[in-house]
C-alpha positions as CSV (number, residue, x, y, z in Angstrom):
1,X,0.0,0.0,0.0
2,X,1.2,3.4,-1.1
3,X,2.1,6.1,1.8
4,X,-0.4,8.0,0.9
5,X,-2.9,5.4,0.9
6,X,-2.2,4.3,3.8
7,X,-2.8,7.4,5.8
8,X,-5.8,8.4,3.8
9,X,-7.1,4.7,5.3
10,X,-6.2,5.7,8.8
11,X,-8.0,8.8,8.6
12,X,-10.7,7.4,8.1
13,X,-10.3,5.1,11.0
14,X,-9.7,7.4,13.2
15,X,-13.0,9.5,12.4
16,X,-14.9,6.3,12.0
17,X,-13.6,5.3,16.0
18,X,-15.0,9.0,16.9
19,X,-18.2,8.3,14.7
20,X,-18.6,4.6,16.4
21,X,-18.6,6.5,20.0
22,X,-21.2,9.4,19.6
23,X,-23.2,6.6,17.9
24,X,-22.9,3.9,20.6
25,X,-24.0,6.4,23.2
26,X,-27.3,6.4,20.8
27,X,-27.4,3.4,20.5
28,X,-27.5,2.8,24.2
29,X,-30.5,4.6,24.9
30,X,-32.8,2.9,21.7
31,X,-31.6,-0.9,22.3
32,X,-31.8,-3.1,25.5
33,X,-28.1,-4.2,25.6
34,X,-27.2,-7.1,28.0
35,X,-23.8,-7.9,28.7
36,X,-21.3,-11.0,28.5
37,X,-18.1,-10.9,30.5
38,X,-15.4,-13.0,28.5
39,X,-11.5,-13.3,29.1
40,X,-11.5,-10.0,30.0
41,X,-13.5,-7.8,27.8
42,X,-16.7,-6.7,28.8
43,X,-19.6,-7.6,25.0
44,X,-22.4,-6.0,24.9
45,X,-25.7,-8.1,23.9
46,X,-28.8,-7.9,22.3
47,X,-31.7,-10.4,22.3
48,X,-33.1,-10.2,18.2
49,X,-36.2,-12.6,18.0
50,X,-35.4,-15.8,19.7
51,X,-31.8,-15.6,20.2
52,X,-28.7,-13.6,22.1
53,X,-26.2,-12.5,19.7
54,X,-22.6,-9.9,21.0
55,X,-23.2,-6.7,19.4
56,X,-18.9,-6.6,19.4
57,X,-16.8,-8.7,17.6
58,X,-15.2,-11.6,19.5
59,X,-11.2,-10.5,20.8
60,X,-10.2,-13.2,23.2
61,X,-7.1,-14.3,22.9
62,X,-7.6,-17.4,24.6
63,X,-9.7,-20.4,24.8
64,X,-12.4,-20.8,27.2
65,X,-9.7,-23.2,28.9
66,X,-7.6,-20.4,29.4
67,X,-4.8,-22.2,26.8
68,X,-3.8,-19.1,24.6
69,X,-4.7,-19.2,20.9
70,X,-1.9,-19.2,18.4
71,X,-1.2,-15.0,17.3
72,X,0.3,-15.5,13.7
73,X,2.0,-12.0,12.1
74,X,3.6,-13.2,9.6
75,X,1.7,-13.9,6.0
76,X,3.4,-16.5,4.8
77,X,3.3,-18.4,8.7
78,X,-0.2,-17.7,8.0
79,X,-1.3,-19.4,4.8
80,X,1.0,-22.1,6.4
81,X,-0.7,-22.9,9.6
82,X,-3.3,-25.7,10.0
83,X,-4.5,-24.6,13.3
84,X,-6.0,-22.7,15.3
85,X,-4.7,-18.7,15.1
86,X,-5.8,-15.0,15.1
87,X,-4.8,-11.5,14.4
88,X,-5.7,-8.0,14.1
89,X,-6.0,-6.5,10.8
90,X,-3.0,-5.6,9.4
91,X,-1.1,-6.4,12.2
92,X,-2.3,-3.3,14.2
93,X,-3.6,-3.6,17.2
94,X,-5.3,-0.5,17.1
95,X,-8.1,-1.8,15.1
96,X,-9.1,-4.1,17.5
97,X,-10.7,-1.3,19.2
98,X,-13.4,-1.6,16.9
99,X,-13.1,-4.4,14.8
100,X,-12.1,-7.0,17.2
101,X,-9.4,-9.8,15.9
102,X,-9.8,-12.2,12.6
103,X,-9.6,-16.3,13.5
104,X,-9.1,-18.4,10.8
105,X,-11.9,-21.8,11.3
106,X,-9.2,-24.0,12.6
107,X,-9.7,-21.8,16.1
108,X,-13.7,-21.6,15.8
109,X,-13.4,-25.5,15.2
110,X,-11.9,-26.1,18.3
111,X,-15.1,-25.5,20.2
112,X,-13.2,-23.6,22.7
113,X,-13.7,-20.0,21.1
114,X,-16.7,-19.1,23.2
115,X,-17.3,-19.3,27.3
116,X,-17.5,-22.7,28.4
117,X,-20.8,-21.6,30.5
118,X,-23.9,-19.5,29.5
119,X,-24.7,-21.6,26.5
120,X,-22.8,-19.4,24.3
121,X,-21.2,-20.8,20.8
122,X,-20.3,-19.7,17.8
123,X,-23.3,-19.6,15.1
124,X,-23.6,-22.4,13.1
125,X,-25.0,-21.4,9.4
126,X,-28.6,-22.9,10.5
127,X,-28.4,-19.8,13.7
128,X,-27.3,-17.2,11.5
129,X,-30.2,-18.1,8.8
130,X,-32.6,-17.4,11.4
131,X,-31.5,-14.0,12.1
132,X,-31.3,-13.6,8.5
133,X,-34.9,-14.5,8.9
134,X,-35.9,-12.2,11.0
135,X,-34.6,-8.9,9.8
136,X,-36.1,-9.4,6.5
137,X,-34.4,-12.8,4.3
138,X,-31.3,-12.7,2.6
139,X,-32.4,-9.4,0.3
140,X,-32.6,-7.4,2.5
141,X,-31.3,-8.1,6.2
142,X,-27.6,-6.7,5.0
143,X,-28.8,-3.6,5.4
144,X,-30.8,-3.9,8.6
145,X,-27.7,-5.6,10.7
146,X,-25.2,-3.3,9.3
147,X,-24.2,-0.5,12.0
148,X,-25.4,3.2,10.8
149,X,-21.4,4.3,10.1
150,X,-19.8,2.5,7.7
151,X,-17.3,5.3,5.7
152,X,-17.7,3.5,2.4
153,X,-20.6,3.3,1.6
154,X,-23.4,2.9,-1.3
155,X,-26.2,0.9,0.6
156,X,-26.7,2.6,4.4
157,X,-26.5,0.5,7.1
158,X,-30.0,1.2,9.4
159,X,-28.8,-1.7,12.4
160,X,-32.9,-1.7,13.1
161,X,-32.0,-4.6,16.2
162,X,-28.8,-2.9,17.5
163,X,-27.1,-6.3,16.0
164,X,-24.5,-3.5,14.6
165,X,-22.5,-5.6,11.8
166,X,-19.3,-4.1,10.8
167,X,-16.6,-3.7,8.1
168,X,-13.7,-5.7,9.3
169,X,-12.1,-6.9,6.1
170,X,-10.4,-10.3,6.1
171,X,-7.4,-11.9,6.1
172,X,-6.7,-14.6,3.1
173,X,-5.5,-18.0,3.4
174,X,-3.3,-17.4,0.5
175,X,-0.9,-15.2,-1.2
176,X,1.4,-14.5,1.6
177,X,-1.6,-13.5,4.0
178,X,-3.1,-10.2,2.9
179,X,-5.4,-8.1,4.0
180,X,-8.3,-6.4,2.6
181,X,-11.8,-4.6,2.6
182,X,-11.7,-3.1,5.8
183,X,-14.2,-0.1,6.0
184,X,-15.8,-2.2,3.0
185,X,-17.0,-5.1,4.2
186,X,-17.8,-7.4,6.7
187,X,-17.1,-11.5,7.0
188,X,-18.6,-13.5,9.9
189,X,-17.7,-17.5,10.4
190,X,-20.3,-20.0,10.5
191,X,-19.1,-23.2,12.9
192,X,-20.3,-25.4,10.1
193,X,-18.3,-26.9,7.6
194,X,-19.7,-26.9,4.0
195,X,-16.8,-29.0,2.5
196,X,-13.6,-30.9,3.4
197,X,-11.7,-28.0,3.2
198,X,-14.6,-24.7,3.7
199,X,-17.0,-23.8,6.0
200,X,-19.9,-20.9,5.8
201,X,-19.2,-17.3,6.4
202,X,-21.5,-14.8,5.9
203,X,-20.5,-11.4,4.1
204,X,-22.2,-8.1,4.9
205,X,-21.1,-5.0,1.8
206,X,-21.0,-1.6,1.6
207,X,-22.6,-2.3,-1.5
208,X,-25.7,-4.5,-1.0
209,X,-29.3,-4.9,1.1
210,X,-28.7,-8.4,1.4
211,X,-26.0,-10.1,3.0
212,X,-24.1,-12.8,1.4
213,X,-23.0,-16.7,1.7
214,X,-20.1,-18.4,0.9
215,X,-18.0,-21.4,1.6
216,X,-14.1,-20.4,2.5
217,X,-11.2,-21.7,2.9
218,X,-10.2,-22.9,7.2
219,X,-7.5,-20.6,7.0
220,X,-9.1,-17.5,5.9
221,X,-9.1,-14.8,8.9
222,X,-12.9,-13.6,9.5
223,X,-14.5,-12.2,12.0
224,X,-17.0,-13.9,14.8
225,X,-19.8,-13.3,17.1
226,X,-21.5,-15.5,19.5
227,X,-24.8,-16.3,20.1
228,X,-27.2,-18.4,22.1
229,X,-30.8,-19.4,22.6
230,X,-33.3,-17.1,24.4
């Protein structure tokens, strides 16, 4: 990425941190929010239909057996590893803040990725198509989950259940690791496997109502949320 790319992309991340607080205190008097306390982050909750879901992207950094999960910098380490791992997006911590870290599927395979009590787990693709569900089917629930600040955008986000879906890029499981759509788009792991070598994710856009579904590769870095049963 070119230097002045690079700080034209901070920029923006730094005015879409400011943005994400002035909204949040909005948001806190519209929406319910519970709370989950996890490894030492405080995630906010909101009940949509007939289920729990974090309104924060997961960014524990160990299991729920307290072993620590793999941190893998380097891109080619990371399109080598076959288990479990994380990062933050680019490398930079700072966008944690907001984005939480990427796991590849290895770690949400484990079944160690969410608290061990509370009936919390990672969404399977059958919990997430009944969210999907409820906010208005595939055509049109992109735009209903998405938060209200996205910078790029051609579709507004409305987040009508305080679910507040966000752009946090991804990390590929090939050519030496990159990273890319941050600000753009949004990828969320499914815990279920669609092949011997994929497994769901669903894809929110700065460009789309709907929100998407694909099978991708274990060692792709996406982000997750948890969810349970109300």
């Amino acid at each position: 990425m070119k230097p002045v790319q690079f700080l034209f992309l901070s920029l923006i991340v730094i005015v879409f941190i400011g943005c994400k607080d002035e909204d949040d205190d909005k948001k806190a008097e519209k929406f319910n929010y519970g709370s989950l306390n996890y490894n030492g982050f405080v995630y906010r909750t909101i009940v949509i239909g007939t289920q729990e879901w974090t309104v924060d992207n997961l960014r524990t950094t160990a299991y729920n057996d307290g072993s620590p999960i793999l941190k893998v910098v380097d891109g080619t380490l990371w399109t080598e590893n076959k288990t479990g791992a994380f990062c933050a997006y680019s490398n930079d911590e700072a966008n944690v803040t907001q984005f939480g870290y990427l796991y590849n599927w290895h770690a949400v395979n484990s079944g160690k990725l969410a608290p061990s009590t509370g009936n919390w787990r990672v969404p399977t693709d059958a919990d997430w198509t009944k969210l999907i569900d409820f906010a208005g089917k595939d055509s049109l629930a992109g735009e209903k989950l998405k938060s209200e600040t996205w910078p790029y955008e051609l579709v507004k986000g409305k987040d009508e259940f305080g679910f507040n879906g966000l752009p946090g890029g991804f990390r590929d499981a090939a050519f030496v690791g990159f990273f890319d759509l941050i600000m753009m788009s949004g990828y969320y792991w499914c815990s279920t496997a669609a092949t011997e070598f994929n497994a769901w994710v669903r894809i929110l856009r700065y460009d789309k109502k709907g929100i998407g579904k694909a099978a991708r590769s274990f060692g792709t870095g996406y982000s997750v949320r948890l969810v349970r049963d109300r």
